[in-house]
C-alpha positions in Angstrom: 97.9 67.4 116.4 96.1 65.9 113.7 96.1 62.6 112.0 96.5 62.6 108.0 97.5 59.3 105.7 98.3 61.2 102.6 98.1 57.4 100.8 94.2 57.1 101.4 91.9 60.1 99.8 89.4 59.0 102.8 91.7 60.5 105.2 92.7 63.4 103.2 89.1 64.3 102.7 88.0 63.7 106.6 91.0 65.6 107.7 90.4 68.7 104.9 86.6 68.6 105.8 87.3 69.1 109.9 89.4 72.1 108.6 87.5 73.4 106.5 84.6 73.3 109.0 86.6 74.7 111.6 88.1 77.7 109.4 91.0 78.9 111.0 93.2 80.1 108.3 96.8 79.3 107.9 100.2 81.8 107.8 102.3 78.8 106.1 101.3 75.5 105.0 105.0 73.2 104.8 103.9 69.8 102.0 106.8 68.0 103.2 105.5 64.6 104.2 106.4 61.7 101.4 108.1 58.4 101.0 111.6 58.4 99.1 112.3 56.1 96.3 113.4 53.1 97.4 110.7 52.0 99.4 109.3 48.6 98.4 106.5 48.8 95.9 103.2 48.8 97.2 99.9 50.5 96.7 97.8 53.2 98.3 94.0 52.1 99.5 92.8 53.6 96.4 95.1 51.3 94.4 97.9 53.9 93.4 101.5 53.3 93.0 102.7 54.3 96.9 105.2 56.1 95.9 103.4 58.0 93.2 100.3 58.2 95.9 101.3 59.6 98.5 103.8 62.6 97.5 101.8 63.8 94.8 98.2 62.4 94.8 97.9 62.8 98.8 99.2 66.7 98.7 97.7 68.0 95.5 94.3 66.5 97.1 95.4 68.0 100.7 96.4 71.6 99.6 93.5 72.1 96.9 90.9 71.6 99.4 92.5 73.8 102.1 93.8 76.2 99.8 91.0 78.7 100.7 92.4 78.4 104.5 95.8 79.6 103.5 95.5 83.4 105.0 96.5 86.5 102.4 99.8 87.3 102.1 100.3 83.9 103.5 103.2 81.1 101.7 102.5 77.3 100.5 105.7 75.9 100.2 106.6 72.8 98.6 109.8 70.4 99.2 110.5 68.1 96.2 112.0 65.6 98.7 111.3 65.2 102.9 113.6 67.0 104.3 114.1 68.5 108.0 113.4 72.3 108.8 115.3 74.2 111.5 115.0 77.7 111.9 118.0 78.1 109.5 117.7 76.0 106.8 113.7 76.9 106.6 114.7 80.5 106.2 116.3 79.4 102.9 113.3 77.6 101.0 112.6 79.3 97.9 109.4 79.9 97.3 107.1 82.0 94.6 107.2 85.1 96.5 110.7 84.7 97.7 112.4 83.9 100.8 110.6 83.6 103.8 
């Protein structure tokens, strides 16, 4: 378990540096995490729309710094809105190379 605030760079970077330092690779990276649209308007810490900060800022920061830790062969897969995987419904994600 690791601890990531995808509405703060900081955290993004600390959390993408102990990765990269440790350099496991990954089989699938999931960018699920977000907050839906009717939250209350706020801001990130680096003064970005929440919103706006956290579900697009917070993973393209988080998945371009890793992305040389995604193994060969290996899937980044991308939900447009959090939703919850099961075994089922995760089999059925589209994804650039197809289904899972």
């Amino acid at each position: 378990m690791v601890a990531l605030d995808l509405a703060s760079l900081a955290s993004v970077a600390r959390l993408c540096d102990k990765l990269l330092k440790k350099g496991e690779l990954f089989d699938v990276i999931i960018a699920n995490a977000g907050r839906d649209g009717h939250s209350v308007l706020g801001h990130t810490t680096d003064g970005f729309e929440t919103q706006f900060g956290t579900n697009h800022l917070g993973h393209f920061a988080f998945i371009n710094r890793i992305a040389s830790l995604i193994r060969t062969g290996g899937r980044l897969i991308t939900c447009p809105l959090p939703v919850t995987a099961t075994p089922t419904s995760i089999s059925r994600i589209p994804t650039l190379n197809g289904p899972l």
